[in-house]
C-alpha positions in Angstrom: -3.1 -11.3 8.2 -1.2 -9.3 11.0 -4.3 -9.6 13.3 -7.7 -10.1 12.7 -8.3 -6.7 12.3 -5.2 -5.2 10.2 -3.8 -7.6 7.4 -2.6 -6.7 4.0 -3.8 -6.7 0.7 -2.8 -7.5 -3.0 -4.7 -7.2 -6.3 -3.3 -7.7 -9.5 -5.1 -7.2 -12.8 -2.8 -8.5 -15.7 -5.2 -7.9 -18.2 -5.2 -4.0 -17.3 -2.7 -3.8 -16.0 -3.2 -2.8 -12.7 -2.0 -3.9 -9.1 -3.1 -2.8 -5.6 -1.1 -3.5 -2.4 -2.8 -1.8 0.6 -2.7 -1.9 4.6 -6.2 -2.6 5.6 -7.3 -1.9 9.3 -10.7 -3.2 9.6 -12.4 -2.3 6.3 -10.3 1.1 5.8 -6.7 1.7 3.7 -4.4 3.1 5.7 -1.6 2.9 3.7 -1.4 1.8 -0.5 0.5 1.7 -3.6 -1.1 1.9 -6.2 -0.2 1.2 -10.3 -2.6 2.0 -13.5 -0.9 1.6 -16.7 2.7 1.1 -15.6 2.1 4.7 -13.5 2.5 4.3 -9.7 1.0 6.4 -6.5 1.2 6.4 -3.3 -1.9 6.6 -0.7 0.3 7.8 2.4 -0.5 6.7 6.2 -1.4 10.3 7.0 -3.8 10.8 4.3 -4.7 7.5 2.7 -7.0 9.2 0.4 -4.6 11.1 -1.3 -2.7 10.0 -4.6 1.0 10.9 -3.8 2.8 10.8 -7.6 5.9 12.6 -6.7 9.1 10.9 -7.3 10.0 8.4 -4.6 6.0 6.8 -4.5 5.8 7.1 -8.2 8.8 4.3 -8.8 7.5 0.7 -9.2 7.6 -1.4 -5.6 7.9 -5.0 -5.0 6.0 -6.8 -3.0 8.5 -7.7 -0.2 9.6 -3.9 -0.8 6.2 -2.7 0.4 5.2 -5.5 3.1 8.8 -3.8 4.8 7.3 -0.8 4.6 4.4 -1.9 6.1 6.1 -3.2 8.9 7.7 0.0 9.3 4.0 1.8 9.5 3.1 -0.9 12.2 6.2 0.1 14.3 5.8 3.3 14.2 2.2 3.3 15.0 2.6 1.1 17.5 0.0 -1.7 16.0 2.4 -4.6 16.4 
């Protein structure tokens, strides 16, 4: 949890296989990586909706890789 309000969130599925690691801001993404079957998107801060596969947000991410990009997000947008 950043703040009540904004906190991150991880879900694994190893049976799946499938893993979710999203910036929540209330009850809304505003930021994700996704991966289905070993394939990996990206729901970008400007349009968290959208499934990004091109190459950069379709490599794999750690977890520590993407809580830094969070951080970034939270910079940027002024949130922390």
């Amino acid at each position: 949890m950043i703040r009540p309000d904004l906190y991150v969130q991880i879900y694994v599925n190893l049976k799946r296989p499938k893993c979710s690691y999203a910036l929540l801001f209330g009850t809304s993404r505003i930021y994700g990586r996704d991966m289905i079957e070993n394939d990996w998107h990206k729901h970008p801060v400007e349009n968290p909706e959208m499934h990004d596969c091109s190459e950069d947000p379709s490599r794999s991410i750690s977890i520590s890789d993407f809580v830094e990009e969070v951080e970034e997000i939270l910079i940027q947008r002024n949130l922390i």
